[in-house]
PDB file with one MODEL, atoms N, CA, C and O in Angstrom:
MODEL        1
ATOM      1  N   UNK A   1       0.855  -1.175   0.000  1.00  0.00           N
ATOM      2  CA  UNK A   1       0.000   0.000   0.000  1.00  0.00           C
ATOM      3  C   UNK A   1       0.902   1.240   0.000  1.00  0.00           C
ATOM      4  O   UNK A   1       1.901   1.285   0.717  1.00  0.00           O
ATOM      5  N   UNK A   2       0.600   2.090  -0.683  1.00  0.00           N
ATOM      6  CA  UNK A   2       1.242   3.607  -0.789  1.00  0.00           C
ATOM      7  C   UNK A   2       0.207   5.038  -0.077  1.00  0.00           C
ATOM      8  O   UNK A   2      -1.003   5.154  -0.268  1.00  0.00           O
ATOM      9  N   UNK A   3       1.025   5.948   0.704  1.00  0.00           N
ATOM     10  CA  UNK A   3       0.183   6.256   1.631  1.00  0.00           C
ATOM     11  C   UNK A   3       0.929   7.900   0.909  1.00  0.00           C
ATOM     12  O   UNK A   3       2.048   8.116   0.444  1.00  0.00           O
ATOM     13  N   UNK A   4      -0.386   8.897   1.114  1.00  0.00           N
ATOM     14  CA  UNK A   4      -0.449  10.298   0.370  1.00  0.00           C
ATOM     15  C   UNK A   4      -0.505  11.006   1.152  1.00  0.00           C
ATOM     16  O   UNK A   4      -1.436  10.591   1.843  1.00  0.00           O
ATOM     17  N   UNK A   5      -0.067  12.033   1.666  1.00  0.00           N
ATOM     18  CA  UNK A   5       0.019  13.217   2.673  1.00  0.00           C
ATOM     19  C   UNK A   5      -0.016  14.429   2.316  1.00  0.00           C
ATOM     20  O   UNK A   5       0.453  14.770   1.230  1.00  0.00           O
ATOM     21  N   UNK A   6      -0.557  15.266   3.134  1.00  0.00           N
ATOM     22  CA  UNK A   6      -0.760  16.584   2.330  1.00  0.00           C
ATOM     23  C   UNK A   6      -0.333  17.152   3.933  1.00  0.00           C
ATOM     24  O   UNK A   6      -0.356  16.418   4.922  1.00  0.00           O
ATOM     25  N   UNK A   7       0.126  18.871   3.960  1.00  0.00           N
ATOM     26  CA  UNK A   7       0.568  19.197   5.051  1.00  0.00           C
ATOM     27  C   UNK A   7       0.512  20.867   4.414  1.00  0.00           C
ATOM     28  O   UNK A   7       0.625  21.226   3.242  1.00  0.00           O
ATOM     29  N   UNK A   8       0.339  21.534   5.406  1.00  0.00           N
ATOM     30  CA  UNK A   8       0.524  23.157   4.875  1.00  0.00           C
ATOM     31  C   UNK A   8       1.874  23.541   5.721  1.00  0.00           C
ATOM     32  O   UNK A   8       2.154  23.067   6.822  1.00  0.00           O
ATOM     33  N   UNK A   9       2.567  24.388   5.069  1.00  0.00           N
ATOM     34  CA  UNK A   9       3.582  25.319   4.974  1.00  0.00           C
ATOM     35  C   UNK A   9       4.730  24.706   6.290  1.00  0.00           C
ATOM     36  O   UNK A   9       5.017  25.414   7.255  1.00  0.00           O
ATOM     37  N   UNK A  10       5.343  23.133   6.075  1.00  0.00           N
ATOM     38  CA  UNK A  10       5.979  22.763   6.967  1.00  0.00           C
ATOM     39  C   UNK A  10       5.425  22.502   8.278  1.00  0.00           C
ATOM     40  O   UNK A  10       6.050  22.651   9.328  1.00  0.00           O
ATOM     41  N   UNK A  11       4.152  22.082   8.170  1.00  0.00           N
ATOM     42  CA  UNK A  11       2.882  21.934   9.546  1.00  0.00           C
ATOM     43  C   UNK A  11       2.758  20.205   9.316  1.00  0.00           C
ATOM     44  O   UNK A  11       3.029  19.550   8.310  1.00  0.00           O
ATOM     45  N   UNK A  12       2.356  19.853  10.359  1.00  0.00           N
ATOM     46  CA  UNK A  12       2.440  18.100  10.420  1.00  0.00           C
ATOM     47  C   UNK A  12       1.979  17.633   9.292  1.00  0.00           C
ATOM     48  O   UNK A  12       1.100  18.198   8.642  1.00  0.00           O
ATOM     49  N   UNK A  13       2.602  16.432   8.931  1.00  0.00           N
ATOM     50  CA  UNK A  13       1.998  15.541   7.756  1.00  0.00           C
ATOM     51  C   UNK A  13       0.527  15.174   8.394  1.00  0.00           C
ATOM     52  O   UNK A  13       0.370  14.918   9.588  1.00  0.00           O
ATOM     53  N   UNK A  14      -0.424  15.186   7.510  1.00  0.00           N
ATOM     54  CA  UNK A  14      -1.671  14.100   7.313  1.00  0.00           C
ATOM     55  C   UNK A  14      -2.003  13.696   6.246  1.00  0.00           C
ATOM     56  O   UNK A  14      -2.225  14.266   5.177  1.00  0.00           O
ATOM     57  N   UNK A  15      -2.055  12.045   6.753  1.00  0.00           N
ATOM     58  CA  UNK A  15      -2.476  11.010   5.712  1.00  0.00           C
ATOM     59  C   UNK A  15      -4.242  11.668   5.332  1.00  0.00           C
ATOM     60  O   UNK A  15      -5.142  12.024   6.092  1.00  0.00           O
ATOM     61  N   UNK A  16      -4.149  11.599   3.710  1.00  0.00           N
ATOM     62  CA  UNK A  16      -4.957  12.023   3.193  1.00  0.00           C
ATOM     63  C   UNK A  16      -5.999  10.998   2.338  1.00  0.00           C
ATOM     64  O   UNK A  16      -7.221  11.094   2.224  1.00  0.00           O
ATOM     65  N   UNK A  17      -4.937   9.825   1.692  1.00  0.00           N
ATOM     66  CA  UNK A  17      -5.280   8.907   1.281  1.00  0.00           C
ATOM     67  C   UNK A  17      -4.197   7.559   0.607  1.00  0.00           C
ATOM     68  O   UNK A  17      -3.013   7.677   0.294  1.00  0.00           O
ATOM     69  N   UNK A  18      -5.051   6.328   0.527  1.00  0.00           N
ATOM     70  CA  UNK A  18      -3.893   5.143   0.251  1.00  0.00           C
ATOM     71  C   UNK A  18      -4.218   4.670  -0.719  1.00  0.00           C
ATOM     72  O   UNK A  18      -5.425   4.764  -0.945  1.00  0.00           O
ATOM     73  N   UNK A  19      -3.546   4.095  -1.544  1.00  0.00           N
ATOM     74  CA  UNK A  19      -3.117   3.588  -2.726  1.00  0.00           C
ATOM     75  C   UNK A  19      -2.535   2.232  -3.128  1.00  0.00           C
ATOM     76  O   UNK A  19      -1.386   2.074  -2.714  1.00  0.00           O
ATOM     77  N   UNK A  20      -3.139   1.015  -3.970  1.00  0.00           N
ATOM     78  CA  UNK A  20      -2.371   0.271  -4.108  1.00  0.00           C
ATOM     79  C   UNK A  20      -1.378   0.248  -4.548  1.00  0.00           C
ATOM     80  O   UNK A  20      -0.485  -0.458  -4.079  1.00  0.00           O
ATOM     81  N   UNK A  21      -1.148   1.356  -6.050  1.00  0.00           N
ATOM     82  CA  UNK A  21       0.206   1.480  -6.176  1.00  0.00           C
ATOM     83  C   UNK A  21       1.113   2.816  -6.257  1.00  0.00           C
ATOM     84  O   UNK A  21       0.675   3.904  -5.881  1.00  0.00           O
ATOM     85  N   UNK A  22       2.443   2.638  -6.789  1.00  0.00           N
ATOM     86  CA  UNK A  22       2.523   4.258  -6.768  1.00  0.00           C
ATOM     87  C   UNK A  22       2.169   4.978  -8.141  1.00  0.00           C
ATOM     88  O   UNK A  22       1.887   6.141  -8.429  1.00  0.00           O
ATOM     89  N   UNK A  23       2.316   3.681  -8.941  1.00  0.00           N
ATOM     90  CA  UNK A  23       1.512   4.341 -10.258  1.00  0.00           C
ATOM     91  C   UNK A  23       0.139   5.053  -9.976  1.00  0.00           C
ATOM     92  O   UNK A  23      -0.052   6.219 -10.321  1.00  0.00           O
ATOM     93  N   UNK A  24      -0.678   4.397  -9.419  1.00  0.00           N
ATOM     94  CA  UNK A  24      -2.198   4.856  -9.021  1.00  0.00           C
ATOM     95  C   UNK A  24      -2.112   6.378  -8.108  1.00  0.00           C
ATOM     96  O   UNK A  24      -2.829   7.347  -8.360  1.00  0.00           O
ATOM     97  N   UNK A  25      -1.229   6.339  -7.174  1.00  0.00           N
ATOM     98  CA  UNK A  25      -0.974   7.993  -6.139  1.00  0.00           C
ATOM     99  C   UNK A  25      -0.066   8.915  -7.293  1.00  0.00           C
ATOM    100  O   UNK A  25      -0.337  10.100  -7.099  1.00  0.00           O
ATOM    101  N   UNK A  26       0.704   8.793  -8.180  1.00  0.00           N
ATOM    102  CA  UNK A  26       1.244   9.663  -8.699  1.00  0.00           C
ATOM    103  C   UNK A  26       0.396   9.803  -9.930  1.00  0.00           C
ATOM    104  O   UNK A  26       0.845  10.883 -10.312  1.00  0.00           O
ATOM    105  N   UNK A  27      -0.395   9.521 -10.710  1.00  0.00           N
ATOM    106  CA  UNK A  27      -1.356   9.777 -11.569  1.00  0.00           C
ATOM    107  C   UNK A  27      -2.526  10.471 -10.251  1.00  0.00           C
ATOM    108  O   UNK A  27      -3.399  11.209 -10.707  1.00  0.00           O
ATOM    109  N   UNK A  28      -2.530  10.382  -9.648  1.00  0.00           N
ATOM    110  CA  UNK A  28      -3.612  10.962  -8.665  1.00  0.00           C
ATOM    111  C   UNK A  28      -3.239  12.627  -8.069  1.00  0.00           C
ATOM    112  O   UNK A  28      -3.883  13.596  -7.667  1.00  0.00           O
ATOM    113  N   UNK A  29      -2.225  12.370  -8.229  1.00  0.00           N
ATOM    114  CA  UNK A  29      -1.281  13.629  -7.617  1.00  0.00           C
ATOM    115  C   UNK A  29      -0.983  14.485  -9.028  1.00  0.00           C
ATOM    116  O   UNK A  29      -1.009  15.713  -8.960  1.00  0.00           O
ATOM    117  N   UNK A  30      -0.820  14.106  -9.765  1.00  0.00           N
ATOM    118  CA  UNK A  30      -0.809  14.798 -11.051  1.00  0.00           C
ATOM    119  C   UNK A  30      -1.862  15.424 -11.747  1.00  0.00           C
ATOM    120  O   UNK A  30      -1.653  16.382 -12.491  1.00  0.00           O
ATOM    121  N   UNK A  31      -3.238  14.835 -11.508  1.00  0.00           N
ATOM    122  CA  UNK A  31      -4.472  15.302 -11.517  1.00  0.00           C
ATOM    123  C   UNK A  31      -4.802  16.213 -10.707  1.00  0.00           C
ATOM    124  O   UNK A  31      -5.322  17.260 -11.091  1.00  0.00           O
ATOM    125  N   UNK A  32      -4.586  15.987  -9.662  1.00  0.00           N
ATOM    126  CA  UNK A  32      -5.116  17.142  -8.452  1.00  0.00           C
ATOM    127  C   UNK A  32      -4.363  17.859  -8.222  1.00  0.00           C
ATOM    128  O   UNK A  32      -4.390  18.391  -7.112  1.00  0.00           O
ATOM    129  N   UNK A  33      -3.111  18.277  -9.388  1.00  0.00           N
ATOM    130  CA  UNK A  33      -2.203  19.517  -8.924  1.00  0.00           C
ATOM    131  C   UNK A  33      -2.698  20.366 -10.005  1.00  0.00           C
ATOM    132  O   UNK A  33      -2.758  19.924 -11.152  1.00  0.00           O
ATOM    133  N   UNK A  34      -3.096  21.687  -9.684  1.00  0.00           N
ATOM    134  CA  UNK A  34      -3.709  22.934 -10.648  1.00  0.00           C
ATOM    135  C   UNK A  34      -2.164  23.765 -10.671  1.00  0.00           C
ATOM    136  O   UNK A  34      -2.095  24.536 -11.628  1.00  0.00           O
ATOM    137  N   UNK A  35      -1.184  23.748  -9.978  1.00  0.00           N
ATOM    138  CA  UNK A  35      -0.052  24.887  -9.990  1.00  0.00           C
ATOM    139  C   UNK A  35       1.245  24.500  -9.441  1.00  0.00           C
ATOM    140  O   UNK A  35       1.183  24.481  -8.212  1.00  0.00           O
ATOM    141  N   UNK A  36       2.257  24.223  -9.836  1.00  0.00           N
ATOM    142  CA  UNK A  36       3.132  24.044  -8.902  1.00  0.00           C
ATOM    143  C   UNK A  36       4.145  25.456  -8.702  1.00  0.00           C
ATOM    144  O   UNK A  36       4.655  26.229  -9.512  1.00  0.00           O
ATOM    145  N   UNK A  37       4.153  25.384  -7.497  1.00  0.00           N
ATOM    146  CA  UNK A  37       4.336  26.939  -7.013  1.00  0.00           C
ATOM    147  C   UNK A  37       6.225  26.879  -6.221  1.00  0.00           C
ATOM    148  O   UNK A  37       6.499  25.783  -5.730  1.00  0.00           O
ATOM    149  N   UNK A  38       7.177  27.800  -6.151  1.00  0.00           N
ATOM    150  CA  UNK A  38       8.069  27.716  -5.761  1.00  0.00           C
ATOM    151  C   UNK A  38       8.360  26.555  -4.050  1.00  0.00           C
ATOM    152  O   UNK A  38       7.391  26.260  -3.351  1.00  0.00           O
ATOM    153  N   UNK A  39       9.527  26.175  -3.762  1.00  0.00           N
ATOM    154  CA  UNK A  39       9.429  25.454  -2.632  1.00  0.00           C
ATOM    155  C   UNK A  39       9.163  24.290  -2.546  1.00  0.00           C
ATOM    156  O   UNK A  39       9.362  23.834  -1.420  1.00  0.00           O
ATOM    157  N   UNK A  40       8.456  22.988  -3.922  1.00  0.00           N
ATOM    158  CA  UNK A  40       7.846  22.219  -3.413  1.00  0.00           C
ATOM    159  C   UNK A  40       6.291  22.427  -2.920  1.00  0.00           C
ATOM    160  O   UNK A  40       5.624  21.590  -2.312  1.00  0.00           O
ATOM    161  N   UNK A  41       6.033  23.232  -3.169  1.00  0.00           N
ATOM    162  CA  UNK A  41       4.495  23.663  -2.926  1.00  0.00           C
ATOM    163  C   UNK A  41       3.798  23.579  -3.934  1.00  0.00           C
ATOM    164  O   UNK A  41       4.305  23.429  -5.046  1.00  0.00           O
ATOM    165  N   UNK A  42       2.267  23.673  -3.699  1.00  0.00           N
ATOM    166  CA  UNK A  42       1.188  23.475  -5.202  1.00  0.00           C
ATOM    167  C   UNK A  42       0.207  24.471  -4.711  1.00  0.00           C
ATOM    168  O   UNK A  42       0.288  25.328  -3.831  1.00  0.00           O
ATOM    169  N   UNK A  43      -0.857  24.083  -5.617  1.00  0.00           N
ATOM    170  CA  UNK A  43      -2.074  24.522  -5.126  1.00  0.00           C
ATOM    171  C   UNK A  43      -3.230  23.285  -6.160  1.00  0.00           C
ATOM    172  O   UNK A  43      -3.122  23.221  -7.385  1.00  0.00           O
ATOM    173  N   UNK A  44      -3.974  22.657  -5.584  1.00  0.00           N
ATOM    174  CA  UNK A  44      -4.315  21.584  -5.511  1.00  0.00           C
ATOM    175  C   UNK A  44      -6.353  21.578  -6.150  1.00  0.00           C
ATOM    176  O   UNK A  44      -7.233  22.374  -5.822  1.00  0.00           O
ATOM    177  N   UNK A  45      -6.441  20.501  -6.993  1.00  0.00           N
ATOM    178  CA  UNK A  45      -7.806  20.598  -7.118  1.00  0.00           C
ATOM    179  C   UNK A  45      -8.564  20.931  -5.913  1.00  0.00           C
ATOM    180  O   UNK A  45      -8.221  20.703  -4.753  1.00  0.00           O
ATOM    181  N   UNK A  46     -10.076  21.734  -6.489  1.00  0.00           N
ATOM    182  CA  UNK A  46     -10.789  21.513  -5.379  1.00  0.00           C
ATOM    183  C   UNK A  46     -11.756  20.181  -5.523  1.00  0.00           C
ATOM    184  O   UNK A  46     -12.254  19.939  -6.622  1.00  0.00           O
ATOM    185  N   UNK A  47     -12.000  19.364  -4.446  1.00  0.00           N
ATOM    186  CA  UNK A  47     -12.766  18.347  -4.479  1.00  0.00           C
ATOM    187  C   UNK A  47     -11.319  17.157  -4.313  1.00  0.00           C
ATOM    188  O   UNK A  47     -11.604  15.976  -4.112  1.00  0.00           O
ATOM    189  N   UNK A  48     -10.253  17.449  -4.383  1.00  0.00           N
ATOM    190  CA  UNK A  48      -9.340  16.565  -4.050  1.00  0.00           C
ATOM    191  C   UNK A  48      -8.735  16.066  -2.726  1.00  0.00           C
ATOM    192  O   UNK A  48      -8.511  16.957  -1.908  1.00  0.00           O
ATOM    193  N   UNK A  49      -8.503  15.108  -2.449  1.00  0.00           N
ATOM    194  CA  UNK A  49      -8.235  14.536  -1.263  1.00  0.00           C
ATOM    195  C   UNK A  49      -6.712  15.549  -0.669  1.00  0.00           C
ATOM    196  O   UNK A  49      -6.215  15.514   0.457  1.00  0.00           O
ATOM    197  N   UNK A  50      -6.332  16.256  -1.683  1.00  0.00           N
ATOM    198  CA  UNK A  50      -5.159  17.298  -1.012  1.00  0.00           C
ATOM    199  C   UNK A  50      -6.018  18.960  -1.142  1.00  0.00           C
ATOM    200  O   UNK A  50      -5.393  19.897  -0.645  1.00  0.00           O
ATOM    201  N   UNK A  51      -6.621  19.101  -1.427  1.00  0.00           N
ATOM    202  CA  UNK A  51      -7.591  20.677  -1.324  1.00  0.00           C
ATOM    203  C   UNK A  51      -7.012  21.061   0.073  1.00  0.00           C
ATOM    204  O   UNK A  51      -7.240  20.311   1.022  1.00  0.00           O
ATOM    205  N   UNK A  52      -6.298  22.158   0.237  1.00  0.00           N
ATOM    206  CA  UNK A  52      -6.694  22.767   1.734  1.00  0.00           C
ATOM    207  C   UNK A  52      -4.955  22.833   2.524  1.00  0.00           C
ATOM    208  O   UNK A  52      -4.548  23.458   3.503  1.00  0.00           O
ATOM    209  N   UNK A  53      -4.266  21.889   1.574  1.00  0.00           N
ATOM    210  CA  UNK A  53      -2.833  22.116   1.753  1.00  0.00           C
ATOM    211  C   UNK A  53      -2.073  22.618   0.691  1.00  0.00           C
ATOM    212  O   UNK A  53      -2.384  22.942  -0.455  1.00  0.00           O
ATOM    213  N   UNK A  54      -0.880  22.618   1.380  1.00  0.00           N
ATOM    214  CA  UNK A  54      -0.394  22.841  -0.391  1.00  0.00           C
ATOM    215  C   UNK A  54       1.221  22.707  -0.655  1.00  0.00           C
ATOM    216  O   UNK A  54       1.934  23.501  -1.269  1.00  0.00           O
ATOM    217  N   UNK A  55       1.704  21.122   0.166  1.00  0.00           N
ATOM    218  CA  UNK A  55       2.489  20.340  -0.275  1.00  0.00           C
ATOM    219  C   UNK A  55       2.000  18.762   0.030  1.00  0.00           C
ATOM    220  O   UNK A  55       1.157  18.460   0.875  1.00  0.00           O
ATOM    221  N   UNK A  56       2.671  17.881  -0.789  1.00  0.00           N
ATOM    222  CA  UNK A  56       2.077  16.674  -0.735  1.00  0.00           C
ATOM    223  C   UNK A  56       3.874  15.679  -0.447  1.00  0.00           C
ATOM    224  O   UNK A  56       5.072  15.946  -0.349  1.00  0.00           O
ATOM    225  N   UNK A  57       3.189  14.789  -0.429  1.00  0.00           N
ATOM    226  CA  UNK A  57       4.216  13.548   0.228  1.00  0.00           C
ATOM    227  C   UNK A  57       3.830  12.447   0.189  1.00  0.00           C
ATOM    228  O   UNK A  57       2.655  12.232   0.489  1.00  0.00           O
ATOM    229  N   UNK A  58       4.290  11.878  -0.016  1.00  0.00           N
ATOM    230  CA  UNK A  58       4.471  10.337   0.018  1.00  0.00           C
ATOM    231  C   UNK A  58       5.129   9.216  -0.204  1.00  0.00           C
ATOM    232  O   UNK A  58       6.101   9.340  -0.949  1.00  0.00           O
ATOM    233  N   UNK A  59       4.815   7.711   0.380  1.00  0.00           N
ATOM    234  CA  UNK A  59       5.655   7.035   0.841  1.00  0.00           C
ATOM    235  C   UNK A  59       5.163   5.350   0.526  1.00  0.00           C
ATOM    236  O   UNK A  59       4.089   5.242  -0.065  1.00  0.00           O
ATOM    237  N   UNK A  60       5.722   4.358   0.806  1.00  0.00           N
ATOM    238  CA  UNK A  60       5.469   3.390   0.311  1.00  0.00           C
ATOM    239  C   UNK A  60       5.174   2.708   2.066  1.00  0.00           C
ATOM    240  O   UNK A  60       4.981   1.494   2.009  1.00  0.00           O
ATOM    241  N   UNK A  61       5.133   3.102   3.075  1.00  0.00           N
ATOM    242  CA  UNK A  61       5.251   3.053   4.517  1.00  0.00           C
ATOM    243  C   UNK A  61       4.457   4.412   5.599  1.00  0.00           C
ATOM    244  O   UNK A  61       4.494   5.642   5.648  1.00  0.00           O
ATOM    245  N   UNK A  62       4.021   3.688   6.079  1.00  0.00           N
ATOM    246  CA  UNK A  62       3.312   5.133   7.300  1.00  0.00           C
ATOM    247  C   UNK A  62       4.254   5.969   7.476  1.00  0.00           C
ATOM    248  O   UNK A  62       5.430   5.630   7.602  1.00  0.00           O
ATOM    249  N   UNK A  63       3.819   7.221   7.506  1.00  0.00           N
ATOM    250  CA  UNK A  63       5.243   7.951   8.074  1.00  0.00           C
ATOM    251  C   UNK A  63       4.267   8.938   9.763  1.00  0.00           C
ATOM    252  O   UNK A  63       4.746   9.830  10.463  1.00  0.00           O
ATOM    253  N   UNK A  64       3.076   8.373   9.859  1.00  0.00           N
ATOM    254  CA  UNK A  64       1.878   8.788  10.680  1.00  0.00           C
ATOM    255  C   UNK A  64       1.381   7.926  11.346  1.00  0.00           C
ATOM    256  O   UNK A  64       1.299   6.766  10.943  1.00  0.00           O
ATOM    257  N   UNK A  65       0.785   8.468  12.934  1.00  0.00           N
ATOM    258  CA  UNK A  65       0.110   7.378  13.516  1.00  0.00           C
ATOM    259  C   UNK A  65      -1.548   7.949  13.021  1.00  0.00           C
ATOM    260  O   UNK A  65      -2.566   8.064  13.704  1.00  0.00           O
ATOM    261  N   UNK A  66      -1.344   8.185  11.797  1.00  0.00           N
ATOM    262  CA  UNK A  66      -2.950   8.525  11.155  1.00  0.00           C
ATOM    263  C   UNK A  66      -3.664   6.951  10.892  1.00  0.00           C
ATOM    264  O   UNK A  66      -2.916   5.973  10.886  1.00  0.00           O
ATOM    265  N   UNK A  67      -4.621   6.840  10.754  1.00  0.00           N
ATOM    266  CA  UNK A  67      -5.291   5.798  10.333  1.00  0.00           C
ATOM    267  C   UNK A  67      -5.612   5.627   8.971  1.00  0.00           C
ATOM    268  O   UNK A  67      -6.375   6.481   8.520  1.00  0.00           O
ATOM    269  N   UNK A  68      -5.134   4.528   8.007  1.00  0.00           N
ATOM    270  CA  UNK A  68      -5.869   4.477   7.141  1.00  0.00           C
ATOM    271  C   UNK A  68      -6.937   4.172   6.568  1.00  0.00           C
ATOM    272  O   UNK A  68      -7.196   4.321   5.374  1.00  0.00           O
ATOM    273  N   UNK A  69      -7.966   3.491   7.843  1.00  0.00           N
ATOM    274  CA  UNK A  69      -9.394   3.026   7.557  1.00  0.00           C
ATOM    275  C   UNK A  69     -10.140   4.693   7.541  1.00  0.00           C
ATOM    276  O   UNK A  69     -11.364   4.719   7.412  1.00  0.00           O
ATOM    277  N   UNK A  70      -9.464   5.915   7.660  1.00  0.00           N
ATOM    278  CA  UNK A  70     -10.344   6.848   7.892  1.00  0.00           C
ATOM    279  C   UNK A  70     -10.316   7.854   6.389  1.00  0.00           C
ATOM    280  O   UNK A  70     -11.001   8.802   6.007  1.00  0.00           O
ATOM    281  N   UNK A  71      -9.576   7.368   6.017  1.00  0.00           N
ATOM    282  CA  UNK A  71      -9.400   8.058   4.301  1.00  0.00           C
ATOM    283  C   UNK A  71      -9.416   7.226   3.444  1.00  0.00           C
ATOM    284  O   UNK A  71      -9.136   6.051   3.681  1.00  0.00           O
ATOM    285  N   UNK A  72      -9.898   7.868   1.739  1.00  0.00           N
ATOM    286  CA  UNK A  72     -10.073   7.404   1.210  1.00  0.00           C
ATOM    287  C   UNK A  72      -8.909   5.957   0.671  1.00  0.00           C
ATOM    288  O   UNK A  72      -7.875   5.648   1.263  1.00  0.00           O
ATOM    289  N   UNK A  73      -9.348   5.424  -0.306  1.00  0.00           N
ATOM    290  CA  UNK A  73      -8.493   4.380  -0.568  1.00  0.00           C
ATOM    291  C   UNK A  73      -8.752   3.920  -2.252  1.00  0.00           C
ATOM    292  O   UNK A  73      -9.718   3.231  -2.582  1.00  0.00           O
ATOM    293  N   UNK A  74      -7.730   4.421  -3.222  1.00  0.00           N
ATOM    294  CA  UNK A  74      -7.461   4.605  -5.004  1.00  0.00           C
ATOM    295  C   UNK A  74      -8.340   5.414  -5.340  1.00  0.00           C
ATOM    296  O   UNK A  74      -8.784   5.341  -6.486  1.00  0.00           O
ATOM    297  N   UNK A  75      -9.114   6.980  -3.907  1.00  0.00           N
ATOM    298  CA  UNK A  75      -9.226   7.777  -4.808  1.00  0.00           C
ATOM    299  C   UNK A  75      -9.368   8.420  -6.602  1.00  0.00           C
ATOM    300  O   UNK A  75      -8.333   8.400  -7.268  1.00  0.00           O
ATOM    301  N   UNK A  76     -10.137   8.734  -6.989  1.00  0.00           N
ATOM    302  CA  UNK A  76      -9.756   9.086  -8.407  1.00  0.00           C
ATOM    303  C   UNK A  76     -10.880  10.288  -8.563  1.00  0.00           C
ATOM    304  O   UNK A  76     -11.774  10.472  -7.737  1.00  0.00           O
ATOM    305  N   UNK A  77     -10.634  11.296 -10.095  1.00  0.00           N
ATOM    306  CA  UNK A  77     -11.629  12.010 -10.650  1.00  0.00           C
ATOM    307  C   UNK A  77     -12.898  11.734 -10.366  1.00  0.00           C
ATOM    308  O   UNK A  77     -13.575  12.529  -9.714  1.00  0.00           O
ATOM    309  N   UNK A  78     -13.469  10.370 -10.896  1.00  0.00           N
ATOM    310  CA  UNK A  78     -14.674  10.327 -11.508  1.00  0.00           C
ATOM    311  C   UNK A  78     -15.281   9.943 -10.095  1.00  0.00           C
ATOM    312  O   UNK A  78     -16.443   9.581 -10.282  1.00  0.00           O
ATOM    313  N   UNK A  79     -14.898   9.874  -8.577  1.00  0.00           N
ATOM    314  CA  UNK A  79     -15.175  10.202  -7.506  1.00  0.00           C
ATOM    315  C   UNK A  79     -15.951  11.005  -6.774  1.00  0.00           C
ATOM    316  O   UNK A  79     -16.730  10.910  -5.825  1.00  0.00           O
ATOM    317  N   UNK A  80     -15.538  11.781  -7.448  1.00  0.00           N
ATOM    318  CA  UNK A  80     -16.014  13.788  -6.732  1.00  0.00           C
ATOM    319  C   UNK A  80     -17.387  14.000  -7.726  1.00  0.00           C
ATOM    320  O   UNK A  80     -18.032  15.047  -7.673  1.00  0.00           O
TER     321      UNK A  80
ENDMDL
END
């Protein structure tokens, strides 16, 4: 499982959503980025599981004692 994080301006990671692969989170992340902005920063679809931050992360391993039964899971467009 591959796990997606979104976090504002160097503020704690939160798991946002998981992924079976990383093909599936980086086509997901590529969709829901409207801007990529200096720093490693974006600005992010609205209706996307990253809306509301505006850097993302991720990992092939928790990097959070977030839960993943509480977010979504292969996310996509035709979702929202």
């Amino acid at each position: 499982m591959y796990f997606l994080y979104g976090a504002k301006d160097g503020g704690r990671l939160r798991l946002v959503a998981t992924f079976d692969s990383e093909q599936q989170l980086l086509a997901y992340v590529h969709w829901a980025t409207l801007e990529n902005l200096p720093g490693r920063r974006a600005k992010f679809e609205q209706g996307s599981a990253l809306v509301g931050f505006n850097t993302e992360h991720h990992s092939a391993r928790p990097l959070t004692s977030d839960d993943a039964e509480d977010v979504p899971h292969n996310p996509s467009p035709s979702m929202l």
